[in-house]
C-alpha positions in Angstrom: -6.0 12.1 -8.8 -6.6 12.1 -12.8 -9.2 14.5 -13.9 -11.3 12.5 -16.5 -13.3 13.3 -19.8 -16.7 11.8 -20.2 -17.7 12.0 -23.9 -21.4 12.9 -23.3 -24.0 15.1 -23.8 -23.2 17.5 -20.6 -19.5 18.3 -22.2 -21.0 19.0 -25.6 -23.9 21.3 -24.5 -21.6 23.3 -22.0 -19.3 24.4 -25.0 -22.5 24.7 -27.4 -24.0 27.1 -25.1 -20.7 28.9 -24.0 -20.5 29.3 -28.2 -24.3 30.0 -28.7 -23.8 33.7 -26.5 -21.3 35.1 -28.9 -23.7 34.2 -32.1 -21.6 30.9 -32.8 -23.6 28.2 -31.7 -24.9 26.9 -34.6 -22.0 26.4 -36.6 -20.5 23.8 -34.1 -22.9 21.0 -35.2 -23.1 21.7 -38.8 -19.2 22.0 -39.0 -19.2 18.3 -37.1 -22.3 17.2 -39.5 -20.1 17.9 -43.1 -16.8 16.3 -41.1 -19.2 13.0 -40.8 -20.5 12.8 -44.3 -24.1 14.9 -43.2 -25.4 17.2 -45.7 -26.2 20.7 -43.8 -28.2 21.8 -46.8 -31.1 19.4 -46.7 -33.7 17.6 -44.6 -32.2 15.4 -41.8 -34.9 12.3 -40.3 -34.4 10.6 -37.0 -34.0 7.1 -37.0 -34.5 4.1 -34.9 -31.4 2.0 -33.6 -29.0 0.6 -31.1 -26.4 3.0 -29.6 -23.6 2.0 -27.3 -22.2 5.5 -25.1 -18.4 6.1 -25.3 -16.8 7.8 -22.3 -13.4 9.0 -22.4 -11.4 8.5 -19.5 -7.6 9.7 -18.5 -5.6 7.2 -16.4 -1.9 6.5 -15.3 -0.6 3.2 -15.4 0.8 1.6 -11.9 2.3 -1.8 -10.8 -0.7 -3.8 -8.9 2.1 -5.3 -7.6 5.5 -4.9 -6.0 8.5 -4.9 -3.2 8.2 -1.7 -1.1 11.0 -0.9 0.8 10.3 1.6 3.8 11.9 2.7 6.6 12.7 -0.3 9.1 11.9 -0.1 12.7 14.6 0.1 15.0 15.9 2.0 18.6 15.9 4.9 16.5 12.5 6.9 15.4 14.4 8.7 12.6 17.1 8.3 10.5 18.8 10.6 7.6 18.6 9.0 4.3 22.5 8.6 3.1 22.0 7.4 -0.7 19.0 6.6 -2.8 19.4 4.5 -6.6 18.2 7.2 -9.4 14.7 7.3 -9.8 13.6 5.1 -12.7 16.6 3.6 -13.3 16.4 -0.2 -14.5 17.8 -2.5 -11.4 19.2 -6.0 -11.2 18.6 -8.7 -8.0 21.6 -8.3 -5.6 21.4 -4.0 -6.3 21.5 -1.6 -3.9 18.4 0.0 -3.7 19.2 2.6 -0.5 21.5 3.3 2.0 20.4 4.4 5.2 22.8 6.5 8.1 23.9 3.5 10.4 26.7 5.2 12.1 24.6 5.5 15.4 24.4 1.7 15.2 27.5 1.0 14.3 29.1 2.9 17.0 27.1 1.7 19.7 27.6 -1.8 17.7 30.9 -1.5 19.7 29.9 -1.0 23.0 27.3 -3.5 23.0 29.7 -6.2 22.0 32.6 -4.9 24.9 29.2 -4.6 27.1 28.5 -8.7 26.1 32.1 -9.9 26.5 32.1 -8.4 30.3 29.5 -9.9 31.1 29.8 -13.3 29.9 33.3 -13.2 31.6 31.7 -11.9 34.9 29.0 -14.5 34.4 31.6 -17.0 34.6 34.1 -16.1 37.2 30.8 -16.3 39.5 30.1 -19.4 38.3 33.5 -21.0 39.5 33.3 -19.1 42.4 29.7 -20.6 43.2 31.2 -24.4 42.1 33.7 -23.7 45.0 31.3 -22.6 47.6 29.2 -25.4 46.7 32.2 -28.3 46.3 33.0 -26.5 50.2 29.4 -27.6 51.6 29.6 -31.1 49.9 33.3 -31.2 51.9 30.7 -30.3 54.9 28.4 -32.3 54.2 30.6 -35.3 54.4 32.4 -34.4 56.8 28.9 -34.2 58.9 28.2 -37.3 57.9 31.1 -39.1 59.2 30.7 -37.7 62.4 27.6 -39.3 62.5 28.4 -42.6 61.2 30.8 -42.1 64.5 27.9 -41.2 66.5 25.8 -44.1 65.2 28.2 -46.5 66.2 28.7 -45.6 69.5 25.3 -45.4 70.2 24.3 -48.8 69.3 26.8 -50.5 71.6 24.4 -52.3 74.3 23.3 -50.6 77.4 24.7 -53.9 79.5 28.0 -52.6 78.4 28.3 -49.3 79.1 27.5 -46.5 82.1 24.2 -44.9 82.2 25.7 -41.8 82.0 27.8 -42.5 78.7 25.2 -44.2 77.0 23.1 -41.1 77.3 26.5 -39.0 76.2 26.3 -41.4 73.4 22.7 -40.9 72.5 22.9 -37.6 72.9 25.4 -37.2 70.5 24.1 -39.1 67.7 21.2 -36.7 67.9 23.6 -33.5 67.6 24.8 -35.5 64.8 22.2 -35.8 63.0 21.2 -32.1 63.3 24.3 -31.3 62.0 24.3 -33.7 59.1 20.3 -32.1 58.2 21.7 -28.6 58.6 25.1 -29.1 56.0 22.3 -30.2 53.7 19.9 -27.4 54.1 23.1 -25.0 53.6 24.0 -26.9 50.3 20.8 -26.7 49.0 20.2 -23.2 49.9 23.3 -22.3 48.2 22.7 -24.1 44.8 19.3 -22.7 44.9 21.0 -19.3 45.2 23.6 -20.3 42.6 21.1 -21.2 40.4 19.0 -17.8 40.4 22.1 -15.1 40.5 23.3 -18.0 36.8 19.7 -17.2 35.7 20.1 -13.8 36.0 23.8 -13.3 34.8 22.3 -15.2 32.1 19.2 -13.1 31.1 21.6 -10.3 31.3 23.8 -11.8 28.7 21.5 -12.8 26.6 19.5 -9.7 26.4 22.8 -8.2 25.2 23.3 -10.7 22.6 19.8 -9.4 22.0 20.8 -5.7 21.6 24.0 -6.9 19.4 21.6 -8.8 17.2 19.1 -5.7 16.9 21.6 -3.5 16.2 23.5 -6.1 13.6 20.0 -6.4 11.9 19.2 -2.3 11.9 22.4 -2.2 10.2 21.8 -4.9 7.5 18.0 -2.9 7.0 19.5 -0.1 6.7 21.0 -1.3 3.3 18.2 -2.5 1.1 19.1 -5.0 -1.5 17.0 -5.5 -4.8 15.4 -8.8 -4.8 14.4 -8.9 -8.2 15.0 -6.9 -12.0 12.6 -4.0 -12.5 12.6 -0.2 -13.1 13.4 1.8 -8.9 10.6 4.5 -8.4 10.8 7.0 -5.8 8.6 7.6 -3.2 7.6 11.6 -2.5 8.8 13.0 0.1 5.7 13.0 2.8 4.8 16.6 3.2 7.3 19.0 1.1 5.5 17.8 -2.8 9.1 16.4 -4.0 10.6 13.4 -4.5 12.7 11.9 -1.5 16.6 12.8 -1.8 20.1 12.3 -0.3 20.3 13.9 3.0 16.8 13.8 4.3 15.3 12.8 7.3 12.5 10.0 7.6 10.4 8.3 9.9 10.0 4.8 10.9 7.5 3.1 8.3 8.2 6.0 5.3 8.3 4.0 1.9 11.6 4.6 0.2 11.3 3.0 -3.0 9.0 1.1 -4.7 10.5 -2.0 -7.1 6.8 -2.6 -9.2 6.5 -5.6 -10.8 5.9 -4.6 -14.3 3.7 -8.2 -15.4 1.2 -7.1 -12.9 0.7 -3.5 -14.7 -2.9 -1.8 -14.5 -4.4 1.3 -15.1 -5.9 3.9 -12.5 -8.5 5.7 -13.5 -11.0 8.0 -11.8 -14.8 8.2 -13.4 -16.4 11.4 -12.0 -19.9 10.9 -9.9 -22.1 13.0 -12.3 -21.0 9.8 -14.7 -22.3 7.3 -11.8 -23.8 4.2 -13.2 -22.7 4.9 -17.2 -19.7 2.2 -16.2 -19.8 -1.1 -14.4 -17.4 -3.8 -13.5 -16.0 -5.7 -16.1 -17.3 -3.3 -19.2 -14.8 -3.3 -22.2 -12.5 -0.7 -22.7 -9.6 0.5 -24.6 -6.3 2.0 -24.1 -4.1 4.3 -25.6 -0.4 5.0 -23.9 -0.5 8.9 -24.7 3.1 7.9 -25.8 2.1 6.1 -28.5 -1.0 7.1 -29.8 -1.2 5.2 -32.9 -1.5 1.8 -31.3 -4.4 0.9 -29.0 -4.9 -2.5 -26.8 -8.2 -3.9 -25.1 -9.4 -4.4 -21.1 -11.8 -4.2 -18.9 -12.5 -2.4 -15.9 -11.5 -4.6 -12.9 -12.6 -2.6 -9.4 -14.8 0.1 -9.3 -14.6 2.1 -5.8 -18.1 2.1 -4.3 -18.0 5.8 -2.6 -17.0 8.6 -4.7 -14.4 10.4 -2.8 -13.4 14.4 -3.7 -10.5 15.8 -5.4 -7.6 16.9 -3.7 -7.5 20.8 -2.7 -10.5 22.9 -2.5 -11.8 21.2 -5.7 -15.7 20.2 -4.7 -15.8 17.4 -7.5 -16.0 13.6 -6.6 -14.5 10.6 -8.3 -14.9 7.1 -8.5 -11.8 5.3 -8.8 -11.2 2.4 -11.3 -8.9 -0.2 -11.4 -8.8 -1.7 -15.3 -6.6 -4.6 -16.5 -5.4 -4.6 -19.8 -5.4 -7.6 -21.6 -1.7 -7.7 -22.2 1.0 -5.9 -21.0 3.6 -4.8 -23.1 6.8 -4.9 -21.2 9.6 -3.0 -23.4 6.6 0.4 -23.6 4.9 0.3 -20.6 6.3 2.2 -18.0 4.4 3.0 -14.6 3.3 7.0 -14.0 2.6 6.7 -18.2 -0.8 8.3 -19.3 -3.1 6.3 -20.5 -6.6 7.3 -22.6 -9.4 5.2 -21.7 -12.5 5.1 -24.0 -14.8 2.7 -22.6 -18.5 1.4 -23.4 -21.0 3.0 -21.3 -25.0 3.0 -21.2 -26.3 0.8 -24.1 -29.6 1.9 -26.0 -31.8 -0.6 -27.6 -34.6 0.0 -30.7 -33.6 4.0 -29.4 -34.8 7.2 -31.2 -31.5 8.9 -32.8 -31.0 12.1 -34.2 -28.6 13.4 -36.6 -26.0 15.5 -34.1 -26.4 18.6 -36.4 -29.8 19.4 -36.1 -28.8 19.8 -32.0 -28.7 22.9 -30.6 -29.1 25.3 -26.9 -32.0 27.5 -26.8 -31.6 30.8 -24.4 -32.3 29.0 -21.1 -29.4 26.3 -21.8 -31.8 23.3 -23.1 -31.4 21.3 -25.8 -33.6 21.7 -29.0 -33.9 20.5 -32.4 -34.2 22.6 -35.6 -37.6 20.9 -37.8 -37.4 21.4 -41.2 -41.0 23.6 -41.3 -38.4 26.2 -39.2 -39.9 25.5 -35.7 -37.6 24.9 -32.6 -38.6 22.2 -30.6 -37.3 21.7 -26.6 -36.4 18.1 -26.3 -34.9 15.9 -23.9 -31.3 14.0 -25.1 -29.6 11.2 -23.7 -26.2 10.3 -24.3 -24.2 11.9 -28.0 -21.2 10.9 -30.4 -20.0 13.2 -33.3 -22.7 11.7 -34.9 -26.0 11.5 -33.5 -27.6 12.1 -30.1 -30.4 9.8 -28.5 -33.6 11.8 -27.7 -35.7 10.6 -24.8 -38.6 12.5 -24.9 -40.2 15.7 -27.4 -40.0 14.0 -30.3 -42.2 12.0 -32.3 -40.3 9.3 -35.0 -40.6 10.8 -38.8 -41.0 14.1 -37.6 -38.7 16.5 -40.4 -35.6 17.9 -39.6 -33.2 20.4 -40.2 -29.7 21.3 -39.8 -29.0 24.0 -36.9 -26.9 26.6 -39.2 -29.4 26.2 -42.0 -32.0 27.0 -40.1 -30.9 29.9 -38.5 -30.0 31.5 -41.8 -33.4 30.8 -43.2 -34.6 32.1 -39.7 -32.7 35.7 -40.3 -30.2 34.5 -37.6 
């Protein structure tokens, strides 16, 4: 998480009054009123005016976009990281990203394969023998069937002809006949059904190891990750040892590897902390510095604003509200994600406001704020939000009331 700045009043008055118990805090505004053009030798006078908040911000600049790879999912829960491209080095399409182990795949590659071609040839030796015992029961089956084409013609020969006797032999016959003729079908049918069922089930067999072949031909092509664009390879850390991953060590199923960002879609991260709640809203103006190269700035505006403050890693009690600010151009030959960024953005706006000059602020001994009036009195106030400048006073002060600067009027005060 980035630990932000907010320009305000709160920073100023905690150093102010960490200053003001060694006997220095009244040289801090008057040595800030001569750097902005104040006199500290004369009468200062509020004024009446618009003031616009700055808050200072510290962010890091991230691809909103990317290709991730991460550990694929395969028979295996872990596998040992064999080579990793050099964190941010600049990639081309077609690279080699990683290289995971494969050599459990590989070598069981070779089983499954001898695995497949025994069983597609024991798939079809029973398969000719089944044709066989099924071409024998069609043989039967005819064979049946004569006989009772044999029978049939016997038994239609008129009664006048023949003995009682033989035409009931006859009769009798045909019926045995056609028993036999029903049965050679019930047998062929039987056995194609049964044919048909063990084929089904030589097949599944098969084809769940073409399956297996196929998973392990594809864990072995994941295991290889190929760049599918040009960009700048980032590292992930490793997940619990604080480091960045390296040859040689073991991941999980679903760890990212490497992140490819895609540098167009560039953003900064920032976190505003929850005392600061409300001073910033979605879509406010900002400004940003790359910490690399401070003398050029470039405009944006804050894009997402998280809507729970969450705390800081470790046993840190603070809370932050995490930004997401676009910049209005990216600048692809500086900007570089994990860069620092400064952020000063617009905060709280003050119309037709009461302003005071900044160095006739000061801390009296219970930590409030007070102005120095020219007459020599002290007077408790209440201040809004401060620059180097001027501060905005929100209550204790009337408009034309005298004033005077803090370090003159503790020397005319005896200190």
């Amino acid at each position: 998480m980035q630990v932000s700045t907010s320009v305000s009043l709160a920073c100023w008055l905690t150093v102010a009054l960490a200053c003001y118990g060694c006997g220095k805090a009244e040289m801090v505004p008057a040595a800030q009123a001569q750097s902005t053009g104040i006199r500290a030798d004369g009468p200062l006078a509020p004024r009446r005016g618009d003031f616009t908040e700055r808050l200072l911000l510290t962010g890091e600049l991230l691809a909103d976009q990317g290709f991730e790879v991460a550990v694929p999912r395969t028979s295996s829960f872990q596998v040992q990281v064999r080579w990793l491209v050099e964190d941010g080095s600049e990639v081309e399409a077609g690279d080699r990203l990683v290289e995971l182990d494969n050599s459990t795949f590989a070598s069981d590659l070779e089983e499954r394969r001898l695995t497949l071609a025994q069983l597609v040839s024991q798939m079809e030796q029973r398969k000719a023998q089944l044709e066989v015992e099924e071409a024998d029961r069609r043989q039967a089956l005819a064979s049946k069937r004569a006989d009772l084409a044999k029978a049939r013609d016997k038994a239609e020969v008129p009664a006048e002809l023949l003995p009682r006797r033989e035409l009931e032999e006859n009769r009798l016959a045909l019926r045995r006949a056609e028993l036999e003729v029903e049965k050679a079908l019930d047998d062929l049918a039987a056995q194609q059904r049964a044919a048909k069922a063990e084929l089904a089930e030589k097949r599944v067999e098969v084809e769940t190891s073409r399956r297996n072949i196929e998973e392990a031909e594809k864990a072995i092509t994941q295991l290889t990750a190929i760049s599918p664009l040009r960009g700048i390879a980032l590292i992930a850390d490793h997940p619990w040892e604080g480091r960045k991953l390296q040859d040689g060590d073991t991941v999980f199923v679903g760890t990212p590897l490497v992140r490819l960002p895609e540098l167009e879609s560039m953003v900064v991260e920032a976190y505003l902390p929850d005392v600061d709640d409300g001073r910033l809203v979605v879509g406010a103006a900002v400004r940003l510095t790359l910490d690399a190269y401070p003398e050029e700035s470039f405009p944006g505006h804050v894009r997402e604003m998280a809507q729970i403050a969450r705390q800081e890693p470790g046993d840190s009690l603070r809370h932050f509200f995490r930004l997401v600010i676009e910049p209005e151009q990216v600048d692809l030959d500086r900007m570089r994600p994990g860069m620092s960024v400064k952020v000063e953005a617009d905060g709280r706006r003050y119309r037709n406001t009461l302003l005071v000059p900044r160095a006739a602020v000061g801390i009296d001994g219970d930590g409030k704020p007070e102005l120095f009036l020219a007459n020599g009195e002290r007077r408790t106030v209440e201040l809004g939000a401060c620059d180097r400048r001027e501060c905005v006073v929100e209550s204790g002060l009337e408009a034309g009331t005298a004033l005077a600067a803090a370090s003159t009027a503790k020397t005319r005060g005896g200190g």
